[in-house]
Structure formats: C-alpha cells, structure tokens
Gaussian input, Z-matrix of N, CA and C with variables (Angstrom, degrees):
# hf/3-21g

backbone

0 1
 N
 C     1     B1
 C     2     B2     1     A1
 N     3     B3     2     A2     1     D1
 C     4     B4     3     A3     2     D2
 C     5     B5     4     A4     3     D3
 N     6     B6     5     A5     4     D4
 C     7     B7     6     A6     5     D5
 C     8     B8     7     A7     6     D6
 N     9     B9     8     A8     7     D7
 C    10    B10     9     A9     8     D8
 C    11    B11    10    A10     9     D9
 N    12    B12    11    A11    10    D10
 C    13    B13    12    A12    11    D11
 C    14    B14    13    A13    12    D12
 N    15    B15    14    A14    13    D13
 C    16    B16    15    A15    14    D14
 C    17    B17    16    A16    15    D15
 N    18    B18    17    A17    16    D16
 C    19    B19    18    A18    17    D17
 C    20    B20    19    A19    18    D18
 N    21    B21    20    A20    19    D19
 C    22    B22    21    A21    20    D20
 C    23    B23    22    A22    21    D21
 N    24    B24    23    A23    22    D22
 C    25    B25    24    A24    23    D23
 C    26    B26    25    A25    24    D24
 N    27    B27    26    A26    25    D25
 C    28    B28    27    A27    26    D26
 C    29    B29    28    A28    27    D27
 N    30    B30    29    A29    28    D28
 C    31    B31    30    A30    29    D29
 C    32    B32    31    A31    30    D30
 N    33    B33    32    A32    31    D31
 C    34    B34    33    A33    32    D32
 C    35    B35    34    A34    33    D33
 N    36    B36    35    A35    34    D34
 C    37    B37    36    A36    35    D35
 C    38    B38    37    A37    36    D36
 N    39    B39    38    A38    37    D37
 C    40    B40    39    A39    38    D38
 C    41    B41    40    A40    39    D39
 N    42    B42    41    A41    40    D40
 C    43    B43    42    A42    41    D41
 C    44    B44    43    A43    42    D42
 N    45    B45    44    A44    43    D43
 C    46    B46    45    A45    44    D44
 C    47    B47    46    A46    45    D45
 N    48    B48    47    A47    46    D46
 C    49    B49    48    A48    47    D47
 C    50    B50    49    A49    48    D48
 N    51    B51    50    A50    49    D49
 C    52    B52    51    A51    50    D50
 C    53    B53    52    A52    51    D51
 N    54    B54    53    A53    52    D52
 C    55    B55    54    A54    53    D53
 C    56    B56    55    A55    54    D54
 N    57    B57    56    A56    55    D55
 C    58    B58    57    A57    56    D56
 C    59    B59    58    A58    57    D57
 N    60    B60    59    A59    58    D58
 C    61    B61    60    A60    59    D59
 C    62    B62    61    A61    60    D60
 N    63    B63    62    A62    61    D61
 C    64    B64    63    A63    62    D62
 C    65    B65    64    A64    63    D63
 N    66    B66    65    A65    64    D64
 C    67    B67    66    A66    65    D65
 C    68    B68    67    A67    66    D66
 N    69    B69    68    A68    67    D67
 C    70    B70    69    A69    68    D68
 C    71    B71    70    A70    69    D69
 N    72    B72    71    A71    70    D70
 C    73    B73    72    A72    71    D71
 C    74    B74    73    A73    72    D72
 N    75    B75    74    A74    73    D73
 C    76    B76    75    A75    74    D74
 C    77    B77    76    A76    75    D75
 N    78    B78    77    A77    76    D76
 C    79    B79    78    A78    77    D77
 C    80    B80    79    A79    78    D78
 N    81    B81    80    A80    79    D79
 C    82    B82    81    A81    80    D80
 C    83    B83    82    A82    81    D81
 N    84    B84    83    A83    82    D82
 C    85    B85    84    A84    83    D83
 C    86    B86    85    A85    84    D84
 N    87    B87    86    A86    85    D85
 C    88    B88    87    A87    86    D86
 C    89    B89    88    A88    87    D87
 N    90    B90    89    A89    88    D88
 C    91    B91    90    A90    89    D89
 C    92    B92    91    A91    90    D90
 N    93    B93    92    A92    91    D91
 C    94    B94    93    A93    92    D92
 C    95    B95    94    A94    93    D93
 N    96    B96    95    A95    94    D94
 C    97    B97    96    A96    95    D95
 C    98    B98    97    A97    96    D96
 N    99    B99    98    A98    97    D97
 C   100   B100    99    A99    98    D98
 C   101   B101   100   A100    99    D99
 N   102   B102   101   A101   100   D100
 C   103   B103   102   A102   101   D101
 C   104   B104   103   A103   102   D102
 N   105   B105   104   A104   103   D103
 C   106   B106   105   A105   104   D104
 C   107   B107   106   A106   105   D105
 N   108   B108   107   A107   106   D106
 C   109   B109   108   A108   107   D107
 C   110   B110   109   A109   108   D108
 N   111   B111   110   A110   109   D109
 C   112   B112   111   A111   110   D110
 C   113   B113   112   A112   111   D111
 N   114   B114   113   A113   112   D112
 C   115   B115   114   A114   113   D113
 C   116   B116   115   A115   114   D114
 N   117   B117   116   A116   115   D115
 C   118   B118   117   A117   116   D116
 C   119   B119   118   A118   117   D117
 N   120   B120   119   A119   118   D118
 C   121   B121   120   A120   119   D119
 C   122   B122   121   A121   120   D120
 N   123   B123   122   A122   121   D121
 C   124   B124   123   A123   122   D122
 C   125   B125   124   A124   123   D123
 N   126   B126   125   A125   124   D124
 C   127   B127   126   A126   125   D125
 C   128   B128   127   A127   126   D126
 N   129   B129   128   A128   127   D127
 C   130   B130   129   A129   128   D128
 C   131   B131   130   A130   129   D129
 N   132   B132   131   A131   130   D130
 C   133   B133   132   A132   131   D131
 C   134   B134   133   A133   132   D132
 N   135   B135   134   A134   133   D133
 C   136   B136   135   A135   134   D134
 C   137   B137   136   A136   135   D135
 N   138   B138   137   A137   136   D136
 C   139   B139   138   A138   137   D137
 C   140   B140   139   A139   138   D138
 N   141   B141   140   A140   139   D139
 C   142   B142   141   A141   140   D140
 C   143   B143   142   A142   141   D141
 N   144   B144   143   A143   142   D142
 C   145   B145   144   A144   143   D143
 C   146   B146   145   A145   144   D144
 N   147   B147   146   A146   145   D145
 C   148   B148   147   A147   146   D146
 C   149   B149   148   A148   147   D147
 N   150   B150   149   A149   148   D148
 C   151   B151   150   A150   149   D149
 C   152   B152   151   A151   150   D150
 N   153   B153   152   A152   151   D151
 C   154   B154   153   A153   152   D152
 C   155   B155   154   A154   153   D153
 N   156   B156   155   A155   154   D154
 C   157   B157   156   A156   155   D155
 C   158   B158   157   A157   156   D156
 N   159   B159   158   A158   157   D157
 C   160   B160   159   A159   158   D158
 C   161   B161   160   A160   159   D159
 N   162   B162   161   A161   160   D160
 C   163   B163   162   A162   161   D161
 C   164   B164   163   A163   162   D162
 N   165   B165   164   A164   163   D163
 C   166   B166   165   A165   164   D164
 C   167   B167   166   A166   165   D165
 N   168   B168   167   A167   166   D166
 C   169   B169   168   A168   167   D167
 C   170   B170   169   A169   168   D168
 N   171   B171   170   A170   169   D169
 C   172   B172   171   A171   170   D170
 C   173   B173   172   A172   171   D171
 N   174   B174   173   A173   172   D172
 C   175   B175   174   A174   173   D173
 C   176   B176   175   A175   174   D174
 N   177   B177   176   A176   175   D175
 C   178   B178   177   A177   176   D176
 C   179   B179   178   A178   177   D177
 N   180   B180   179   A179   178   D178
 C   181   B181   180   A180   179   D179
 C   182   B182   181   A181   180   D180
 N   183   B183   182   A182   181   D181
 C   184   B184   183   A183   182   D182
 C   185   B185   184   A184   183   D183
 N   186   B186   185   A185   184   D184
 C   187   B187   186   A186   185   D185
 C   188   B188   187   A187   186   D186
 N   189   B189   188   A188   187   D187
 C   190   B190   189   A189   188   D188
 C   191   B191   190   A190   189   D189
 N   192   B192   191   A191   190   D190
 C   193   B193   192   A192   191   D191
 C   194   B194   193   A193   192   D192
 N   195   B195   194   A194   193   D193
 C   196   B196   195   A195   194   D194
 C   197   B197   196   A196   195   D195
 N   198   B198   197   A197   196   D196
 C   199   B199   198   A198   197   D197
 C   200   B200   199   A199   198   D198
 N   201   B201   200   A200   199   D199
 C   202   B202   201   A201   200   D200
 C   203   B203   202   A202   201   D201
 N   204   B204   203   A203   202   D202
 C   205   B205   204   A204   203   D203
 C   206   B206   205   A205   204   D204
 N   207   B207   206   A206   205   D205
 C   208   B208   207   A207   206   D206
 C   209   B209   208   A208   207   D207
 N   210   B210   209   A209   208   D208
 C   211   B211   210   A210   209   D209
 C   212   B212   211   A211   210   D210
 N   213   B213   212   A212   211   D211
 C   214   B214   213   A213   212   D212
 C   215   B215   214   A214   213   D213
 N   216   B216   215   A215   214   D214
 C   217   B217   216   A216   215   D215
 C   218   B218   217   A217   216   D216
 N   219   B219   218   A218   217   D217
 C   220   B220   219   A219   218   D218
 C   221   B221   220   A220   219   D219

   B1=1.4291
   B2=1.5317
   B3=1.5129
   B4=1.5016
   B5=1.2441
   B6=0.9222
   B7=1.4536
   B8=1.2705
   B9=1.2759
   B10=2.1606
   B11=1.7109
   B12=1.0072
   B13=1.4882
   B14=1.3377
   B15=1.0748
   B16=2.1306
   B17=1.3309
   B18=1.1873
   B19=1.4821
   B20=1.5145
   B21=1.5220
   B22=1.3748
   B23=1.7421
   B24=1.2894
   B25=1.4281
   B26=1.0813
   B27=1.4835
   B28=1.2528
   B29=1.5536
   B30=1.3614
   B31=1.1316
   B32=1.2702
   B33=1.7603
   B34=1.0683
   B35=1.8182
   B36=1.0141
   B37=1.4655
   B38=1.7730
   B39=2.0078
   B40=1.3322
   B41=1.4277
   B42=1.5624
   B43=1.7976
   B44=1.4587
   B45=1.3946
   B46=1.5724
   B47=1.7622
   B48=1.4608
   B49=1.4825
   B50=1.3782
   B51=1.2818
   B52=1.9471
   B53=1.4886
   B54=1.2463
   B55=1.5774
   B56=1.7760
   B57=1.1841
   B58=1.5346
   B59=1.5952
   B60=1.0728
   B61=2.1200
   B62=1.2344
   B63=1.3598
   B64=1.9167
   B65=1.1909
   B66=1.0310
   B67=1.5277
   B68=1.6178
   B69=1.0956
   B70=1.5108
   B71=1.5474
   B72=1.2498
   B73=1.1247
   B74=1.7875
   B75=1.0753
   B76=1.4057
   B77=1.2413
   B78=1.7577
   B79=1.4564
   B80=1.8145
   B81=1.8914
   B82=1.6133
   B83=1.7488
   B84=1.2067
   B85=1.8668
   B86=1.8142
   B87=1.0536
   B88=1.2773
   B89=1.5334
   B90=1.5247
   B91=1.8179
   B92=1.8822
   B93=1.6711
   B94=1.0546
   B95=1.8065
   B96=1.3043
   B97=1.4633
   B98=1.5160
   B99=1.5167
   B100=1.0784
   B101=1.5738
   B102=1.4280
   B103=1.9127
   B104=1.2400
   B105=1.2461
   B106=1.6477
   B107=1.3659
   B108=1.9237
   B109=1.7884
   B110=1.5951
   B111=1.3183
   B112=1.0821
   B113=1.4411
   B114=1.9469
   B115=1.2779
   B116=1.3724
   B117=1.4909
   B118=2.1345
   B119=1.4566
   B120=1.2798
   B121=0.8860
   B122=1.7075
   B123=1.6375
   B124=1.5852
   B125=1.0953
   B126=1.6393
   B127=0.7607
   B128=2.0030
   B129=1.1487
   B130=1.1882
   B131=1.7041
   B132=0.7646
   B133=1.8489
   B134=1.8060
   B135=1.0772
   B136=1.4447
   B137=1.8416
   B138=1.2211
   B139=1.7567
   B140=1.1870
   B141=1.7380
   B142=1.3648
   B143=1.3735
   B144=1.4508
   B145=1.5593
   B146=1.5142
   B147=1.0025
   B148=1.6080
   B149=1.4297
   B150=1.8459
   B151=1.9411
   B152=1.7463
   B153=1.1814
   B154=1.2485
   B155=1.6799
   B156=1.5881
   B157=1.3836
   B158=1.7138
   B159=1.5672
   B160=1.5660
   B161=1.4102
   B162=2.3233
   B163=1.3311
   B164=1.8124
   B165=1.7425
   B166=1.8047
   B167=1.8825
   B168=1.0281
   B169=1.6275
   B170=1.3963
   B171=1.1398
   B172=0.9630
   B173=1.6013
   B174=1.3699
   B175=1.7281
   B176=1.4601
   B177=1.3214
   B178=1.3694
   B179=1.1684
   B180=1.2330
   B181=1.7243
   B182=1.1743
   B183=2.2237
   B184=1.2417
   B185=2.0023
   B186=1.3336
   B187=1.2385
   B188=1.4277
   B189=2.0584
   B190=1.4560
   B191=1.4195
   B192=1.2393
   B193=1.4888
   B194=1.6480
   B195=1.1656
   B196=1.9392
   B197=1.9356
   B198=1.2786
   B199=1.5784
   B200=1.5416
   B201=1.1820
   B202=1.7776
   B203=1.9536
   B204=1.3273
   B205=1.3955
   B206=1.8550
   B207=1.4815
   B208=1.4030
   B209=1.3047
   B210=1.1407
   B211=1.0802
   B212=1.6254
   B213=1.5732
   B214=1.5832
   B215=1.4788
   B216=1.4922
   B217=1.3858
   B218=1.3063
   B219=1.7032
   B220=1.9949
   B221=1.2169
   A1=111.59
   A2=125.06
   A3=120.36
   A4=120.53
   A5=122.17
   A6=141.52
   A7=111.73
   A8=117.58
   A9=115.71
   A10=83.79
   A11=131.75
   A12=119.01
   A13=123.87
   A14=88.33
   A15=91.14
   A16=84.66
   A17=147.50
   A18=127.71
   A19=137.49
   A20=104.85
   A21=111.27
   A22=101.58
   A23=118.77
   A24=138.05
   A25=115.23
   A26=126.27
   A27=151.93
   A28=127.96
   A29=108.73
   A30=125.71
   A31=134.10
   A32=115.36
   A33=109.20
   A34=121.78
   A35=107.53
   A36=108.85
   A37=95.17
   A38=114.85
   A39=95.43
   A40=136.05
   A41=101.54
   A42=105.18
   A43=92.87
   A44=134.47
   A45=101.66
   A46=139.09
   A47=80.63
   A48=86.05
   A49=134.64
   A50=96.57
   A51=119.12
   A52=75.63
   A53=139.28
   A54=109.14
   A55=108.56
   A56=98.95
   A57=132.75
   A58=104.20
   A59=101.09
   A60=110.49
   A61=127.44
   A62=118.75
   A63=122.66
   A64=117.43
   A65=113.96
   A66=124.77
   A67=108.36
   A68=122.62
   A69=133.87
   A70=125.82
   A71=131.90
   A72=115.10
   A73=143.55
   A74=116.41
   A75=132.25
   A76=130.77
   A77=114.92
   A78=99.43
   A79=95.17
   A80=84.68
   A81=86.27
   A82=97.56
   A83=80.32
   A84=93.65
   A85=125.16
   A86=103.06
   A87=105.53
   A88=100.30
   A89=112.86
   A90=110.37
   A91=74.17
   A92=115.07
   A93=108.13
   A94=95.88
   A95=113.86
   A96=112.84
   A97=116.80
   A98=128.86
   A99=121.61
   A100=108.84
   A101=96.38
   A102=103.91
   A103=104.01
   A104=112.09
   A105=128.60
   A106=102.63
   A107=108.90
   A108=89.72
   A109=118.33
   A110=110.82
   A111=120.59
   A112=113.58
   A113=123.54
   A114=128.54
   A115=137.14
   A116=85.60
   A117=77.28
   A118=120.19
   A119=129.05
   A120=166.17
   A121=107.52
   A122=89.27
   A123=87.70
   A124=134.75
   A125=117.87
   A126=145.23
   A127=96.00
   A128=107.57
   A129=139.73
   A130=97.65
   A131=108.42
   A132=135.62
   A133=103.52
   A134=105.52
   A135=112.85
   A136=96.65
   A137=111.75
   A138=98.30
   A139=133.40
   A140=105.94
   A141=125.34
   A142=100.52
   A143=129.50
   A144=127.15
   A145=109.64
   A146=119.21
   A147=118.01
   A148=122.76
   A149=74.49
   A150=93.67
   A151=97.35
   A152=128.54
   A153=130.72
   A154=111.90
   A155=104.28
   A156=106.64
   A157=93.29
   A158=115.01
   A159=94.74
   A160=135.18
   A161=89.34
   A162=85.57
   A163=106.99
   A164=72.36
   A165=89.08
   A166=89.99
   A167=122.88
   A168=109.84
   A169=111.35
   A170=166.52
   A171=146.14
   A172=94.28
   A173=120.51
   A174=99.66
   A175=136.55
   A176=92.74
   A177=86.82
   A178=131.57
   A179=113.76
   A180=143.31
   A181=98.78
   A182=115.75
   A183=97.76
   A184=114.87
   A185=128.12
   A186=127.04
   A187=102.74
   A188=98.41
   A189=104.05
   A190=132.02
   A191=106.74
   A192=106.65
   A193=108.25
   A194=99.42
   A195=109.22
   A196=93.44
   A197=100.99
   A198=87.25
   A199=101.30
   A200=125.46
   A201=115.81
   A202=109.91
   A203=104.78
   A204=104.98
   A205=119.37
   A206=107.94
   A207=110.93
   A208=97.91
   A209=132.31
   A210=145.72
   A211=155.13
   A212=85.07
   A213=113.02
   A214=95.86
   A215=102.94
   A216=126.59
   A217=109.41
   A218=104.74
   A219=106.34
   A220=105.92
   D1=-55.67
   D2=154.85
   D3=-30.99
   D4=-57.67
   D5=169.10
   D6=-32.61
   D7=-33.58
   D8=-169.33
   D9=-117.79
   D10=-0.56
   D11=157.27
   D12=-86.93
   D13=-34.63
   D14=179.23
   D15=-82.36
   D16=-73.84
   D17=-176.83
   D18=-28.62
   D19=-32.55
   D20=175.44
   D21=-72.18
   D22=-46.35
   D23=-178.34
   D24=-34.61
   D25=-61.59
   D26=112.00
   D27=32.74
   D28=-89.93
   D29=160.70
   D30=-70.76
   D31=-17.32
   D32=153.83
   D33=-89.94
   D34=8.38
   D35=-177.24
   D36=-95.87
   D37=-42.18
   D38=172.67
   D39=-79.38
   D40=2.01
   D41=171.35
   D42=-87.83
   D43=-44.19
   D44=178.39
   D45=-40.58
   D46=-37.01
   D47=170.23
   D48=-109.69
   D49=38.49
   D50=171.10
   D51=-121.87
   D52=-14.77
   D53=-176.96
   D54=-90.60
   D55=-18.90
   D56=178.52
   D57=-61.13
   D58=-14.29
   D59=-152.47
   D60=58.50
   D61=24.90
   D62=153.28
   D63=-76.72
   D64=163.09
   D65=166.54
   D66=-136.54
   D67=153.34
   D68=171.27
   D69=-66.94
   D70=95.27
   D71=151.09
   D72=-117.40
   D73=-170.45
   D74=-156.45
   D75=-121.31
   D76=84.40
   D77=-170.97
   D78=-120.55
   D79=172.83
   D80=174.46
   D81=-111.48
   D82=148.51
   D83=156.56
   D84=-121.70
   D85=-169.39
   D86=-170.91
   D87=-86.26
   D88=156.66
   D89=-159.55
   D90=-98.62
   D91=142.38
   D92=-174.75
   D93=-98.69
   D94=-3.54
   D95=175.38
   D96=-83.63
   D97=1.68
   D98=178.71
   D99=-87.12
   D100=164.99
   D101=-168.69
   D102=-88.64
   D103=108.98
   D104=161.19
   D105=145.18
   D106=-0.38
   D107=-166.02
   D108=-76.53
   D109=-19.65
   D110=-169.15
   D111=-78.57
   D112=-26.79
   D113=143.61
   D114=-59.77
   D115=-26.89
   D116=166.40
   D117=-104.81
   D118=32.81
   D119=179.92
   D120=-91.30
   D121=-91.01
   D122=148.53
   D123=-7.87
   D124=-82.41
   D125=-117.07
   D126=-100.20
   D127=-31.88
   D128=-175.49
   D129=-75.53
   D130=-64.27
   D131=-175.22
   D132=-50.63
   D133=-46.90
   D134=-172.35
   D135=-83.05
   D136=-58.21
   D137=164.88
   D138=-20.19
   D139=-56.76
   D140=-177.60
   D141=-60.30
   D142=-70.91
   D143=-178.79
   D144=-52.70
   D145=-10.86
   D146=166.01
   D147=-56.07
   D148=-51.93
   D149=-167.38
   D150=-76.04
   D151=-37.93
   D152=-166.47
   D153=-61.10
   D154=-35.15
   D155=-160.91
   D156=-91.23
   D157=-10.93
   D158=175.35
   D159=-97.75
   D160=4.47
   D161=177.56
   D162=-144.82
   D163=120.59
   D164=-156.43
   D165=-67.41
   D166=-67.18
   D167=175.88
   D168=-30.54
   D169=8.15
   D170=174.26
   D171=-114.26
   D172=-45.55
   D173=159.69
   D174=-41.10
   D175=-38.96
   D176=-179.78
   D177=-96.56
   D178=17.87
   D179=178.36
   D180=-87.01
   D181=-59.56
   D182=-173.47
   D183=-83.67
   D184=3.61
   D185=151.43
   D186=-30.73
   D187=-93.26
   D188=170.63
   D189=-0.59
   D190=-64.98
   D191=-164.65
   D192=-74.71
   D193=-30.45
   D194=-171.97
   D195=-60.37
   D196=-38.28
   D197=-171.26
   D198=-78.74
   D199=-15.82
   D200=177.05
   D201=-71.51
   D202=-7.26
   D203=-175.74
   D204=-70.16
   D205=-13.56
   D206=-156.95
   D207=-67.33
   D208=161.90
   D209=-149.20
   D210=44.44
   D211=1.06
   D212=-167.44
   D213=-103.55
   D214=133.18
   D215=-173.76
   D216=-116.96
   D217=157.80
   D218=179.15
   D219=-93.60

C-alpha cells in the first residue's frame, strides 16, 4: 500500500515537471566503485595539467573570460 503512494507521489511530481517543459533523461556514468577508477582518474588528471601547463594561451583565455563574468548571477 506505501508502495502505490510513493508511486502516485512520483508521478505526480514527474507530470509537474513535463508541465514545467522538462522531460526526463538517462545517462550512464562511470561506476566510481570499480577497480582502477580511482587510477584513471589520476591518470586522466595529470594529462589535463600536462595539457594546461603547455598551453599558456589557453590560460589566459580562461583569465579573460573569468573577468567577462561580473555581473552575471545564478
């Protein structure tokens, strides 16, 4: 009986927000409990600071842009 109440709950919480204009979707990610995720992670991570430290124009692009943010609110 709980069971068909949280369900109704449910479905009325996801037609609110198709009335809202969302729709539902479905992605996968990476399972962070599998063995190695936390090394390629790493491994990934240290690339990025690779790429970052070899390209000084792209720092200073994203400088640039950080200062175009003032005034913009969430």
């Amino acid at each position: 009986m709980a069971s068909t109440e949280v369900n109704a709950r449910v479905q009325r919480h996801r037609e609110a927000l198709r009335r809202a204009g969302l729709r539902p979707v479905q992605i996968w990610v990476p399972d962070t409990r599998r063995a190695g995720f936390a090394e390629e992670c790493r491994r990934q991570s240290r690339l990025a600071a690779q790429a970052d430290a070899a390209d000084s124009d792209m720092q200073h692009w994203m400088d640039e842009a950080l200062t175009d943010l003032d005034g913009w609110s969430a």
